[in-house]
C-alpha positions as CSV (number, residue, x, y, z in Angstrom):
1,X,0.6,13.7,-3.5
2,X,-0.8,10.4,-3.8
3,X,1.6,8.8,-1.6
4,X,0.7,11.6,1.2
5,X,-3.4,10.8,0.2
6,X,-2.6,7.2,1.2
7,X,-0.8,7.6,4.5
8,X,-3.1,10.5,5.3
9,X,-6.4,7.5,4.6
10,X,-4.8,4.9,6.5
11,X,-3.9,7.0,9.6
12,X,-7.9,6.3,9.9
13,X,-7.1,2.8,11.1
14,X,-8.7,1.7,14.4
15,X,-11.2,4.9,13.7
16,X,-12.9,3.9,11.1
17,X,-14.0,0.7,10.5
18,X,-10.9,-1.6,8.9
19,X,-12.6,-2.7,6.0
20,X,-13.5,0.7,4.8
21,X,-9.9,2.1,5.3
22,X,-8.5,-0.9,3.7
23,X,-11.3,-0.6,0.6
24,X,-10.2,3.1,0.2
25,X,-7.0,3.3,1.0
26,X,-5.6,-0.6,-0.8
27,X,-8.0,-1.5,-3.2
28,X,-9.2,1.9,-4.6
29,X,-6.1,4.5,-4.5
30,X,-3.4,2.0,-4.0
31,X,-4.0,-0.2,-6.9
32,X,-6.3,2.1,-9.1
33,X,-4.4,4.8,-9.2
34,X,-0.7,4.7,-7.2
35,X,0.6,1.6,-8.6
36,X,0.0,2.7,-11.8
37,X,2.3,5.7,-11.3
38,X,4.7,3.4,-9.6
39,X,4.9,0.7,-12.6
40,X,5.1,3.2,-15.3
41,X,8.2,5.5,-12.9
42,X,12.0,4.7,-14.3
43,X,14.1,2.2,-11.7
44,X,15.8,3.8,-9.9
45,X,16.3,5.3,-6.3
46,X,13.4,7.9,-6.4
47,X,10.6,4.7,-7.3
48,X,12.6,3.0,-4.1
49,X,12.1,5.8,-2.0
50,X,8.5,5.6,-2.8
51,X,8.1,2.0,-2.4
52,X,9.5,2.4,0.4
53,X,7.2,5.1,1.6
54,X,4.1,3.0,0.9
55,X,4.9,0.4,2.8
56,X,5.8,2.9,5.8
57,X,2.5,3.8,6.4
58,X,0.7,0.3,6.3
59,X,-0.5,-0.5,9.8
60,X,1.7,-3.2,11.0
61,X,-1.1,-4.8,12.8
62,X,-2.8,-6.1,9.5
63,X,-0.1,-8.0,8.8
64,X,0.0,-10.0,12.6
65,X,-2.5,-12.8,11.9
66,X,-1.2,-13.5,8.6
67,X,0.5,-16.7,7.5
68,X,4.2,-16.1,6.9
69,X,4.6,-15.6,3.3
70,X,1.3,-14.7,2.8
71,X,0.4,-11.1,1.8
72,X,-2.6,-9.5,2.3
73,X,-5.6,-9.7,-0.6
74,X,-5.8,-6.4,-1.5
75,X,-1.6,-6.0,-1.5
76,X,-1.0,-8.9,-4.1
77,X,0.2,-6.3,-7.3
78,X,2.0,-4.4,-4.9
79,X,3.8,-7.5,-3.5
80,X,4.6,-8.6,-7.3
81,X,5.7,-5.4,-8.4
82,X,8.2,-5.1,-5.4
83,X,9.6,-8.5,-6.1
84,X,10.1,-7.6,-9.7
């Protein structure tokens, strides 16, 4: 349910103003509440699946102007946890 929360805040992109959807959607339920779940799930292909599903519904366009390499502030955990 919190993977479906997430998509459903950041289908507000390009409605709302960025910032906010990227405050509520990244830095509040993302790594509050979701990455939590995520770190404390057994490996395996069901935690892939949702890993996978996250970064599905991340607008690509906030990833354009970005250095290569480079992840997005509020996407650093996230980015750790799927190179672990």
């Amino acid at each position: 349910s919190l993977l479906q929360l997430l998509s459903n805040i950041l289908l507000w992109d390009g409605i709302v103003q960025e910032e906010s959807v990227r405050d509520l959607g990244l830095s509040k339920l993302l790594n509050r509440y979701l990455l939590l779940n995520l770190l404390n799930a057994p490996p395996g292909p069901d935690n892939i699946e949702k890993l996978n599903k996250v970064v599905a519904c991340l607008p690509e366009r906030w990833f354009q102007d970005l250095k290569s390499g480079s992840p997005l502030p509020e996407l650093r955990n996230f980015c750790q946890h799927l190179l672990q």
